[in-house]
C-alpha positions as CSV (number, residue, x, y, z in Angstrom):
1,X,-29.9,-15.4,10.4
2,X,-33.8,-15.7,9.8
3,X,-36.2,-13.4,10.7
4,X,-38.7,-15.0,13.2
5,X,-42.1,-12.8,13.8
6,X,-44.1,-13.8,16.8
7,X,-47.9,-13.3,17.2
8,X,-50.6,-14.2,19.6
9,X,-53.0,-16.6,18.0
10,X,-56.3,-18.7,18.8
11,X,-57.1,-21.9,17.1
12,X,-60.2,-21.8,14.7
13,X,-59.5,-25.2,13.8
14,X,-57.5,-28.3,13.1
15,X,-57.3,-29.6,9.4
16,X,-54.6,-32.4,9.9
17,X,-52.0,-33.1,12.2
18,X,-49.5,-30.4,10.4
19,X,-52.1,-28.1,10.0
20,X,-54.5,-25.7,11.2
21,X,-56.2,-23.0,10.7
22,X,-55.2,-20.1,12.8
23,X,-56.5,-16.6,13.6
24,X,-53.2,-14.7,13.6
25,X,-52.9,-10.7,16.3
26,X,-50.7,-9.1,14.4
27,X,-51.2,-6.4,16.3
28,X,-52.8,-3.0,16.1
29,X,-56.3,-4.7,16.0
30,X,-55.6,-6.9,12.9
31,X,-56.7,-10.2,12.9
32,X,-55.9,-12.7,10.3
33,X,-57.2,-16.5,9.7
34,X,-54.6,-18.3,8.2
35,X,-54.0,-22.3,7.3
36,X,-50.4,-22.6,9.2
37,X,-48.5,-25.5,8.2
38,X,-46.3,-26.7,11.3
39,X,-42.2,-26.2,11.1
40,X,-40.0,-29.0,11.2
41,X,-42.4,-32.0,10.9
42,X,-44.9,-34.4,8.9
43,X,-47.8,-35.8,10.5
44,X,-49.4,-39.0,8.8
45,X,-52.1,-38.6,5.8
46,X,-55.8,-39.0,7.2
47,X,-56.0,-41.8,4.9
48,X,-54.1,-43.7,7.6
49,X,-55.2,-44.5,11.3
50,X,-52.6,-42.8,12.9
51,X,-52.8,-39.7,10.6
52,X,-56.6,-39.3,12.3
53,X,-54.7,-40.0,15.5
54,X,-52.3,-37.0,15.2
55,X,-55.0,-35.1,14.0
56,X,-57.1,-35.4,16.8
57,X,-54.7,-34.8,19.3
58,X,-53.3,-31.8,17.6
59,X,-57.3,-30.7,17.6
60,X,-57.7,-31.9,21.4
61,X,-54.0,-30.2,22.3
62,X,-54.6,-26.5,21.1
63,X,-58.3,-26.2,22.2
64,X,-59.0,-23.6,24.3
65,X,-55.4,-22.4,24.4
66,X,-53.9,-19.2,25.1
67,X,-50.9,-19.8,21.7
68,X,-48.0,-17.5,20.5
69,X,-47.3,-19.0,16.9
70,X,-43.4,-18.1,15.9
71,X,-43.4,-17.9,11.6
72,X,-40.3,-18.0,9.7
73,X,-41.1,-18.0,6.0
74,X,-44.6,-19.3,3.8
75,X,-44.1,-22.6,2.6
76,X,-44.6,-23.5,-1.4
77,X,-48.7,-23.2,-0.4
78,X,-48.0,-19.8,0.6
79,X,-49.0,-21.0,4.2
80,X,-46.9,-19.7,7.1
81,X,-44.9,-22.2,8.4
82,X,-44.9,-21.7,12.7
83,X,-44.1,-23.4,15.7
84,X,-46.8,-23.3,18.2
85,X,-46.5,-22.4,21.7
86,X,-49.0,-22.9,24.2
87,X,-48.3,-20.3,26.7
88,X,-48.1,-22.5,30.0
89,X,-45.1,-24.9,28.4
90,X,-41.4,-24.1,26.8
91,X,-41.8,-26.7,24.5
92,X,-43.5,-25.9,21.2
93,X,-46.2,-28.1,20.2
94,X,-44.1,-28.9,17.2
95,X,-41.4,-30.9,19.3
96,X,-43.8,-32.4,21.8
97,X,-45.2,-34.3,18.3
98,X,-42.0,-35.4,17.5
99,X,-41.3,-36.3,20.6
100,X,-44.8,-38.4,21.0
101,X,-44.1,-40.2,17.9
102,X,-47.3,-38.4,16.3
103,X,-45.2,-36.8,13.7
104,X,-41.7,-37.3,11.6
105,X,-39.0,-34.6,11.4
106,X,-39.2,-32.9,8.3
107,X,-36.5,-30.7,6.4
């Protein structure tokens, strides 16, 4: 089974619509900003339309937020790969993508 950590985060900002730049609690007053890449899917480039589309909604969905980010492992980037949680809904923001047709599953 895979170790999942769980942290409080805030959104600094939104580089495409699978990822963003977040400032990770990690607790005992350490704060670190980190480009996340988002588990389980693939948003379009921002060379295409619908890539600014995801983008902007992913940017517009986490804005003011209260999150909790869950990271399994860095990807090749060494960027944490999370699902994001927006602390009023059970659905990460990850599936609600998927489910909006903003994003493809990825492996």
């Amino acid at each position: 089974m895979q170790r999942t950590w769980n942290y409080p985060a805030e959104l600094i900002r939104v580089h495409d619509g699978d990822t963003a730049w977040l400032k990770l609690d990690l607790g005992l007053r350490i704060k670190v900003e980190a480009p996340c890449r988002l588990f389980g899917i693939n948003a379009p480039e921002l060379s295409e339309p619908s890539g600014i589309a995801s983008r902007d909604w992913l940017a517009a969905r986490l804005a003011d937020k209260v999150l909790r980010v869950d990271s399994m492992q860095l990807d090749k980037y060494g960027r944490p790969l999370v699902r994001i949680f927006d602390a009023a809904l059970p659905e990460s923001v990850n599936d609600e993508m998927l489910r909006l047709g903003l994003a493809a599953p990825y492996p």
